[in-house]
ZAMARGU-4260 file (C-alpha; in steps of 0.2 Angstrom, whole numbers, plus 5000, padded with zeros to 4 digits):
<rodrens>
0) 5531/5560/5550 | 5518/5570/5546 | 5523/5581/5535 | 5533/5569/5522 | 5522/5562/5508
5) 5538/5554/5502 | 5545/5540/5514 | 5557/5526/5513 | 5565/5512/5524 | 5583/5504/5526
10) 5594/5496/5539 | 5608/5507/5547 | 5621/5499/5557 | 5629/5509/5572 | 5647/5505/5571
15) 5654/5495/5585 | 5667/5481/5585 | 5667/5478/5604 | 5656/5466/5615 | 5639/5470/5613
20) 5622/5461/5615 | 5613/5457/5597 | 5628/5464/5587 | 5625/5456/5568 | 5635/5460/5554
25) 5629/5466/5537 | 5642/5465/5524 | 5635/5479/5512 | 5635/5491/5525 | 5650/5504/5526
30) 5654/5498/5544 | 5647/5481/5543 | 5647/5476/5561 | 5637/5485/5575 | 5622/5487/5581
35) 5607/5486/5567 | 5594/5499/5568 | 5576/5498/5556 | 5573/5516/5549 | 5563/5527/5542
40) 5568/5542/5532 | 5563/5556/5519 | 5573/5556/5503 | 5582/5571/5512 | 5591/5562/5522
45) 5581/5566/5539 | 5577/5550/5549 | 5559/5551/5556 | 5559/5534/5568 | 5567/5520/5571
50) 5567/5502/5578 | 5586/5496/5585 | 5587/5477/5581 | 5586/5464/5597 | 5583/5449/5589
55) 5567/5439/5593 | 5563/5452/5605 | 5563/5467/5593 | 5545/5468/5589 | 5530/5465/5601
60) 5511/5459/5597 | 5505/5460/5584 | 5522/5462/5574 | 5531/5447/5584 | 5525/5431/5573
65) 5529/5443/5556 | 5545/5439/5547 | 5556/5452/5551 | 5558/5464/5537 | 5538/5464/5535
70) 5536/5468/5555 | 5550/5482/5554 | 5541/5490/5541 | 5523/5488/5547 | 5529/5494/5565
75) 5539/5510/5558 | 5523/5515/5548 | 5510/5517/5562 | 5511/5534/5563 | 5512/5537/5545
80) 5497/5546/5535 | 5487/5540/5520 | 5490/5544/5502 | 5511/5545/5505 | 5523/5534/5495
85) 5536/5520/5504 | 5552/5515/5495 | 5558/5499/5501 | 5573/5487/5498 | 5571/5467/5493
90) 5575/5465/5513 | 5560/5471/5518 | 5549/5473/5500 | 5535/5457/5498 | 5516/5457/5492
95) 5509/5453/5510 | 5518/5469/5515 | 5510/5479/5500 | 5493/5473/5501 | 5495/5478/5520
100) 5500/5495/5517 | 5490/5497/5502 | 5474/5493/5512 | 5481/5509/5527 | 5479/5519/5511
105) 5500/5520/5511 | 5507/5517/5493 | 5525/5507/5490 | 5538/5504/5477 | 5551/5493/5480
110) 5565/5481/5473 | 5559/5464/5477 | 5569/5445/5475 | 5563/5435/5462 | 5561/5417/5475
115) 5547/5427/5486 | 5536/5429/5471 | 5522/5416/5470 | 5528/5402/5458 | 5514/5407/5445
120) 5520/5425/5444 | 5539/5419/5442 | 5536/5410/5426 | 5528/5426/5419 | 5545/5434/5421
125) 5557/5435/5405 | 5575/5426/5409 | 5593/5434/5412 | 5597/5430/5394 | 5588/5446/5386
130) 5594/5464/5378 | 5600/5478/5393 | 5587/5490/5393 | 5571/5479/5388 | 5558/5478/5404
135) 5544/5469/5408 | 5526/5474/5416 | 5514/5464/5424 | 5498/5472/5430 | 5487/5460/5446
140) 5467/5458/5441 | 5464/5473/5451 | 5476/5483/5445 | 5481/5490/5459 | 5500/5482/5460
145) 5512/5479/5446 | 5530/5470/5445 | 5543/5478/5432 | 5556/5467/5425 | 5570/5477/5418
150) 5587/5473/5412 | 5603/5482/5420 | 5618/5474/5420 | 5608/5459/5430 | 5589/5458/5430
155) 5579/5471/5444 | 5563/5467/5451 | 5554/5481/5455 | 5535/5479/5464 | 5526/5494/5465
160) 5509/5501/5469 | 5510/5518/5465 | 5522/5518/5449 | 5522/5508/5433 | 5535/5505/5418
165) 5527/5521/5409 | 5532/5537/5406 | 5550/5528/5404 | 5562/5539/5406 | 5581/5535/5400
170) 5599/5534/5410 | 5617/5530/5404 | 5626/5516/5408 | 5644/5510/5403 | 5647/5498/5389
175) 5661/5488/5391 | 5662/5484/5373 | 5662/5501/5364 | 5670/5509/5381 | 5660/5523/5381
180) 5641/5526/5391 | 5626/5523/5381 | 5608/5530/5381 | 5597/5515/5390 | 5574/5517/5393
185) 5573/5515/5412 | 5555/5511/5418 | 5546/5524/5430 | 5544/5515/5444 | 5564/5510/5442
190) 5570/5529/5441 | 5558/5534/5457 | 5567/5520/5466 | 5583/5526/5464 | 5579/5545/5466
195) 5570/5543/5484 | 5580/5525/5490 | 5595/5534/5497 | 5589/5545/5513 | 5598/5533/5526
200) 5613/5533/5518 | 5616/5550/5513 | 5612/5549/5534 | 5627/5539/5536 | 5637/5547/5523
205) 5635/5565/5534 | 5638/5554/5551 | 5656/5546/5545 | 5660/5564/5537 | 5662/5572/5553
210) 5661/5560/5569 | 5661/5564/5587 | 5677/5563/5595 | 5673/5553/5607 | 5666/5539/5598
215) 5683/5528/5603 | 5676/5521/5618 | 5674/5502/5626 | 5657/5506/5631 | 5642/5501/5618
220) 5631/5512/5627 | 5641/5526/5626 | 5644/5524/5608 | 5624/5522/5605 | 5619/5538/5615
225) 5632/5547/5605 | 5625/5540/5590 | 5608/5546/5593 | 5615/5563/5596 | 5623/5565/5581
230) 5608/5558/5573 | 5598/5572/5578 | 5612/5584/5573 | 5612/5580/5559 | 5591/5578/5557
235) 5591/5600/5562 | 5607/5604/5547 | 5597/5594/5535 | 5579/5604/5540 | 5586/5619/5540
240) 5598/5616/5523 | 5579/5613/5515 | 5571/5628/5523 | 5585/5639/5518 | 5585/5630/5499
245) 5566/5637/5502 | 5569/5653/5506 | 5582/5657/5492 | 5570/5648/5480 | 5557/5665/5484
</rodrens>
């Protein structure tokens, strides 16, 4: 953990369809049903801890009376330095968990739901009904947070206390209408979302490329320990891929 300045922090679900205790389904997920686990990744892909979900007894004092997406991310981040950068998703992103971070010295950027805004600060925010590409940024009295509005195909609500909506950078998106991509601005803190976001899943995407063969099995437990150990497989290919990518590099 040490050594990553660049952090973030999704769910994974170990795939399991059997009888297991605190089994939850997630519908987004690849293999929705299973059991959950918090964890926190580098943008590489190499996962760095984790929390396995077990319902009201996953977290212990002083995390236990947190709701859950801000106790899994302030538990996962104890060991983590000052002056890095967490990406989060709007599971786990809210202000009580950025000002927390923010006063351990830990920066975050994250997509955040429009309902756990205060009231006040939702008003501010422009409506659906405007033009694909156009953003929003507003700054707290202390400048130390800000919350971009930007227009995608729906609008994305992105909190941040490390990035803001400038230098915009620019992606291509499809347009129906002329059938052909166009050239959209994409606000800063947008574009470092969606380059660091992706370390769990690219996790998953290596795990269900090449799977143990012995992952058929009746027994949860068996399927767990073999989980974990293709986990840490699969940590050592991706050090070693960025230590070789290194090396070729001098």
């Amino acid at each position: 953990v040490q050594s990553h300045q660049i952090m973030c922090i999704d769910e994974q679900i170990i795939p399991f369809t059997g009888g297991m205790p605190n089994k939850v389904v997630i519908k987004t997920k690849p293999h929705p049903v299973g059991l959950k686990l918090f964890c926190l990744a580098a943008p590489s892909g190499t996962i760095l801890n984790f929390v396995p979900y077990c319902g009201t007894r996953t977290f212990s004092k002083p995390f236990d009376e947190m709701p859950q997406g801000q106790a899994a991310v302030l538990s996962l981040c104890e060991k983590v330095q000052k002056g890095c950068t967490l990406f989060l998703d709007r599971f786990f992103t809210g202000l009580g968990v950025v000002n927390a971070l923010l006063a351990d010295g830990i920066f975050v950027t994250g997509t955040v739901l429009r309902n756990r805004l205060p009231p006040g600060l939702r008003d501010k925010l422009p409506l659906e009904n405007v033009e694909r590409g156009s953003s929003t940024l507003l700054v707290n009295s202390e400048s130390t947070m800000a919350l971009t509005s930007w227009k995608d195909s729906k609008n994305v609500l992105v909190l941040s206390s490390r990035h803001t909506k400038v230098p915009e950078t620019t992606c291509k998106r499809w347009v129906k209408g002329q059938k052909s991509k166009k050239s959209f601005p994409q606000p800063q803190s947008v574009a470092a979302y969606n380059a660091n976001m992706g370390g769990v899943d690219l996790t998953d995407r290596m795990l269900a490329l090449y799977p143990h063969w012995a992952y058929r099995t009746n027994k949860w437990t068996v399927r767990v320990i073999l989980h974990f150990f293709m986990v840490v497989t699969t940590n050592t290919w991706f050090e070693r891929a960025k230590t070789t990518t290194h090396l070729e590099k001098l």
